[in-house]
C-alpha positions in Angstrom: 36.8 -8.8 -10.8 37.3 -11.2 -8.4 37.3 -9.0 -5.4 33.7 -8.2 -6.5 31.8 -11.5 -7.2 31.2 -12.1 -3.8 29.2 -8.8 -3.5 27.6 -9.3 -7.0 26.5 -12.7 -6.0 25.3 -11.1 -2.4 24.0 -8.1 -4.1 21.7 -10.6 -6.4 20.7 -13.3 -3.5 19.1 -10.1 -2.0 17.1 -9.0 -4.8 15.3 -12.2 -5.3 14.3 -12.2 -1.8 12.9 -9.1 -2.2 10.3 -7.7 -4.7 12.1 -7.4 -7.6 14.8 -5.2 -5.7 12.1 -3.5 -5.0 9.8 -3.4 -1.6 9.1 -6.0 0.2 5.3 -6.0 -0.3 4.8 -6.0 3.4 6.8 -2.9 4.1 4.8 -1.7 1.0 1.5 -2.6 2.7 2.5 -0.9 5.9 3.6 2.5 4.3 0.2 2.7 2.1 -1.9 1.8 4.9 -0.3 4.7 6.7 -0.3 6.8 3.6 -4.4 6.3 3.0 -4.7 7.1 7.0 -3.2 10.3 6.6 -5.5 10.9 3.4 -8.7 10.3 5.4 -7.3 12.3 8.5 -7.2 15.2 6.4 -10.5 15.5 5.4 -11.8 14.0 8.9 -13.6 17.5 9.7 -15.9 16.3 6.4 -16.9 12.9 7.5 -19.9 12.4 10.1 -17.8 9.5 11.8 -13.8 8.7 12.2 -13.0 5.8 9.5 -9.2 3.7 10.3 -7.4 1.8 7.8 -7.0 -1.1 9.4 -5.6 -3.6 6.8 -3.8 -3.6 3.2 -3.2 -6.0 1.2 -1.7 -6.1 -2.1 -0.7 -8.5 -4.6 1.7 -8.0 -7.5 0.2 -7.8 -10.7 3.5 -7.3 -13.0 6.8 -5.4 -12.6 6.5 -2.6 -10.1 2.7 -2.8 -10.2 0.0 -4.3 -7.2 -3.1 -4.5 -7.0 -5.4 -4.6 -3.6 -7.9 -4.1 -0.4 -8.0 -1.5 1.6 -10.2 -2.8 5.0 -11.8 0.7 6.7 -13.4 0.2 9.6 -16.1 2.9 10.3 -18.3 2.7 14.1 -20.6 0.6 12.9 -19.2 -1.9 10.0 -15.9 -2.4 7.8 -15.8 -1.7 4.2 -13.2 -2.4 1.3 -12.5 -0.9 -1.0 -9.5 -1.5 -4.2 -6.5 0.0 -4.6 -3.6 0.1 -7.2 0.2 0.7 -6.0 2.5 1.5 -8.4 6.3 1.0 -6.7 9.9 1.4 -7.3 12.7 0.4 -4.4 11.8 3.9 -2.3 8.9 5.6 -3.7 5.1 4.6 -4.0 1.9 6.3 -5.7 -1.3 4.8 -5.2 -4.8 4.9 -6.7 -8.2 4.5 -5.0 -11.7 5.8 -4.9 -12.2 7.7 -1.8 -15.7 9.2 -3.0 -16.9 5.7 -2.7 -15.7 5.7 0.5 -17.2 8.8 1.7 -20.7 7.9 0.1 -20.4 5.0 2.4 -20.4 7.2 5.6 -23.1 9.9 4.2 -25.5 7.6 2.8 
């Protein structure tokens, strides 16, 4: 047992300076930023004008669970708009209304 405390107490220190052992809500911010950019490049054909995510940011709410702004900045003017992350130490899902988004670039 004594072989492995030094890796247990190691193993620990990390996980409080991560999230929870989970992302680092940085990281995080960076892959859903890059997630919602591919989103809106898919349906690019659609909008009337090209839209880039140019800022995340998230905030933990509890657990695995964040809550947040996405910044979009369109030609004309930036818009934000909320977002929900849900994460675990590798994996994400997110949440966000991309019809309001889109009504902001029609109307």
């Amino acid at each position: 047992m004594k072989k492995y405390m030094g890796f247990i107490i190691l193993a620990v220190a990390l996980c409080f300076t991560s999230i929870g052992c989970g992302q680092n809500v940085d990281n995080l911010q960076l892959s859903v930023q890059a997630e919602v950019q591919k989103q809106i490049d898919s349906v690019r054909s659609q909008l009337p004008c090209a839209l880039k995510v140019t800022k995340v940011t998230l905030i933990k709410k509890a657990g695995n669970e964040y809550s947040g702004m996405i910044t979009l900045q369109g030609p004309a003017q930036s818009h934000d708009v909320a977002i929900d992350v849900v994460s675990d130490s590798s994996n994400f899902t997110y949440q966000w209304d991309m019809n309001s988004v889109l009504q902001m670039v029609w109307y």
